[in-house]
C-alpha atoms as one frame of an Amber mdcrd trajectory, in Angstrom:
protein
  86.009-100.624 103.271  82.685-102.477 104.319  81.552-104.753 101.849  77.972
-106.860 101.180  77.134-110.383  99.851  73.180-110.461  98.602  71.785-114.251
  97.940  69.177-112.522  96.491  68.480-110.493  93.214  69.467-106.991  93.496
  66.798-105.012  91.650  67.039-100.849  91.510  65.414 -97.740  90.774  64.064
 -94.613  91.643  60.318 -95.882  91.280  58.825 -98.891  92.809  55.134 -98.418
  91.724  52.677 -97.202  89.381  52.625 -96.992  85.526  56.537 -95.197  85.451
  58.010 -98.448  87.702  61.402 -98.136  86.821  63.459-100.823  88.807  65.717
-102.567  86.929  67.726-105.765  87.428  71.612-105.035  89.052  74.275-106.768
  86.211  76.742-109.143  87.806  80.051-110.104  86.207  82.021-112.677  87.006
  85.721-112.663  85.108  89.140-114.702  85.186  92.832-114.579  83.943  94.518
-117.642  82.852  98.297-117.190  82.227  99.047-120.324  81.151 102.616-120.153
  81.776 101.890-120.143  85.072 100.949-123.696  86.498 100.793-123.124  90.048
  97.439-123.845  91.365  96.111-120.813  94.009  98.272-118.271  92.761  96.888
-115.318  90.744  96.691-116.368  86.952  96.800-120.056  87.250  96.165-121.444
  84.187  95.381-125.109  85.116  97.183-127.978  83.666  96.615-131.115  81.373
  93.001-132.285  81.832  92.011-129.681  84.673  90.302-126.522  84.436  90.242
-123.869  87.408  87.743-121.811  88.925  88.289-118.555  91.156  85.840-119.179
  94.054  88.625-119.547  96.083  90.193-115.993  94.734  92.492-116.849  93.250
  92.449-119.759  90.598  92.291-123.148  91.972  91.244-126.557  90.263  88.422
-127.330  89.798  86.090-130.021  88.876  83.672-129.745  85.618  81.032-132.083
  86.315  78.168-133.251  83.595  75.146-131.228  83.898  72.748-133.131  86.491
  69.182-132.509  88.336  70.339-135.097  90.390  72.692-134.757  93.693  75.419
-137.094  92.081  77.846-136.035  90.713  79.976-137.259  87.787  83.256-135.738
  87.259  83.731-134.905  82.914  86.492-136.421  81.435  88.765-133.308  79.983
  91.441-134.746  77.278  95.307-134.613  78.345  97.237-132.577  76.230  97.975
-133.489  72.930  98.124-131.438  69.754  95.109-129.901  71.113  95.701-128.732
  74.096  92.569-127.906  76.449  92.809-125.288  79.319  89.460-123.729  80.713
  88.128-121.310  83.236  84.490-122.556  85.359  81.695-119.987  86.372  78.706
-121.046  88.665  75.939-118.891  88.307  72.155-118.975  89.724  70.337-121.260
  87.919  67.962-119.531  84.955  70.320-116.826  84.780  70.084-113.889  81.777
  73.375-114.060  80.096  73.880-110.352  79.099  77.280-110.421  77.724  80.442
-112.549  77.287  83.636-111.002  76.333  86.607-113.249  75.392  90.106-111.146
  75.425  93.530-112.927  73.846  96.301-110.873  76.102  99.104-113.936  74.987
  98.975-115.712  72.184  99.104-119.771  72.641 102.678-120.643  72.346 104.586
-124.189  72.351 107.821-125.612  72.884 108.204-125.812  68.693 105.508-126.683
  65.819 103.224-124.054  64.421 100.006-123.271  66.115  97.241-123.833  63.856
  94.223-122.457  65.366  92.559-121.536  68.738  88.415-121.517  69.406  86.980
-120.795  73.124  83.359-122.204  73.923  81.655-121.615  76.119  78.827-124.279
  77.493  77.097-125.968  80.495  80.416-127.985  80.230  83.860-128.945  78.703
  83.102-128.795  74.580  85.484-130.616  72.408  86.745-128.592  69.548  84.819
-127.514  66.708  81.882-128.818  68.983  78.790-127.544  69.743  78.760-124.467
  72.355  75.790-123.920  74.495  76.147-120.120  74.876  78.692-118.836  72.831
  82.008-119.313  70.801  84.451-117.641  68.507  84.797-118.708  65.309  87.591
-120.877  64.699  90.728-118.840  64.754  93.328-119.844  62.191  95.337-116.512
  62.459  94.431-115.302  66.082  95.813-111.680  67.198  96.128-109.949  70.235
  92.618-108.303  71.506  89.199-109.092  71.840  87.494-111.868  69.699  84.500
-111.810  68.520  81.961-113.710  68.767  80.162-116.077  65.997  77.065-115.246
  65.212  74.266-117.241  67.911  71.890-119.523  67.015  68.551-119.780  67.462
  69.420-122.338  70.180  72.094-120.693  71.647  69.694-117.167  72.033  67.044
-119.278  73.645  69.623-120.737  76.095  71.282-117.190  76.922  67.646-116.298
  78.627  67.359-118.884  81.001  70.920-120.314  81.905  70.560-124.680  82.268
  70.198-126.406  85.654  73.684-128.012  86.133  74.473-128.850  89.915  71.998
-129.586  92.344  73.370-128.935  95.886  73.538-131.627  98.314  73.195-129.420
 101.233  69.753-127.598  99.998  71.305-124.366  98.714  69.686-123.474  95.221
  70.619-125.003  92.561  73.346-123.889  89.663  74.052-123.139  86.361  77.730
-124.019  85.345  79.232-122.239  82.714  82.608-123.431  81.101  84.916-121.660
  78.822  87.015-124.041  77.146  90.518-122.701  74.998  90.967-125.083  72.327
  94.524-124.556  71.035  95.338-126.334  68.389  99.363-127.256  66.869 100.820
-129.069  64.565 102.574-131.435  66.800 101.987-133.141  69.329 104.388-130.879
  71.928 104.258-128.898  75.040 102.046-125.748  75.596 104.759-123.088  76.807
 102.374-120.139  77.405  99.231-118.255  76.747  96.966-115.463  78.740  93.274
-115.306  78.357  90.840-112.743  80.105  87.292-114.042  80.606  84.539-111.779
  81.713  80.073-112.899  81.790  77.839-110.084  82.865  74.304-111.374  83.802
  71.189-110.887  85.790  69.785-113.006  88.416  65.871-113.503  88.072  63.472
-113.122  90.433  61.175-115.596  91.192  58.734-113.176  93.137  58.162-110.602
  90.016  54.565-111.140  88.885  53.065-113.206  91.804  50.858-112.279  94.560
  54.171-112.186  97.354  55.015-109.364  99.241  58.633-108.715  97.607  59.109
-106.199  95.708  55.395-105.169  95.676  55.143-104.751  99.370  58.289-103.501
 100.414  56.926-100.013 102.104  59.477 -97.498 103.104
């Protein structure tokens, strides 16, 4: 089965011109499963390990590296806490930069377990980086879960801030080797226990659907204006 990688947007429609122009933006997702009983790295389901979240550009999850947000080509690795009665595990998306964020969908397959104590809440948030709990999330988060259940959470209601930053994901990563540059968008698990003891297990399915912009829509270029059959 022949496959395709665009760089590009991918805009579609039946109608490229005139008053009816119906071409709309393609929607890209991007998703992950962390099993976090499962702590070997590059093996479907990783779920990372104390102070180390994964990514799945390497298909499947690997560590990775959260860095701080940056328009600068250095790069500064964020500190994520060891465990301790919270325990942090995460899951990294890179995204073009001023990305639409159209949807996120946070699923609970396993519920947080330990090796004993009583779990007292989980939160996921999800920002241009690692977010402490309780903090403050750049996209998205749930609400504070002090009797989570199997399924998908919902999300607390977005700010004003948090709507305006949906529109136009942040500039995060600026590549060294003249690629554009990226948005990076972290979901961090925040599970919470009464003790300070060892995370046993957990599964989490994250999903983002989005739309790429395009930089040529309203100028004087040639694309998509041009583009004659």
């Amino acid at each position: 089965m022949a496959r395709s990688t665009f760089e590009g947007p991918v805009l579609s429609g039946t109608q490229r011109f005139g008053a009816f122009r119906n071409v709309g933006y393609t929607s890209l997702v991007q998703s992950a499963t962390l099993n976090i009983a499962n702590t070997t790295a590059n093996t479907a389901g990783f779920g990372g390990s104390s102070g180390q979240f994964v990514d799945s550009n390497n298909i499947p999850n690997g560590l990775t590296t959260v860095y701080t947000p940056s328009t600068s080509t250095t790069y500064t690795a964020t500190s994520i806490p060891a465990d301790s009665a919270t325990v942090y595990r995460g899951f990294v998306a890179y995204l073009p930069a001023g990305s639409r964020i159209n949807d996120i969908l946070i699923d609970v397959g396993v519920i947080t377990t330990f090796t004993s104590g009583t779990l007292t809440s989980i939160q996921v948030l999800v920002s241009n980086d690692y977010t402490a709990a309780a903090g403050t999330a750049t996209y998205a988060q749930t609400a504070v879960l002090t009797s989570p259940a199997v399924g998908r959470q919902s999300l607390a209601a977005f700010t004003a801030t948090q709507l305006a930053n949906q529109q136009s994901t942040s500039t995060d990563i600026i590549q060294t080797n003249g690629e554009p540059p990226l948005s990076q968008v972290v979901f961090t698990v925040a599970s919470i226990n009464s003790t300070n003891v060892a995370i046993t297990g957990g599964t989490y399915y994250f999903t983002i659907r989005y739309t790429q912009p395009d930089g040529n829509i309203g100028t004087a270029t040639t694309y998509p204006y041009g583009n004659f059959d």
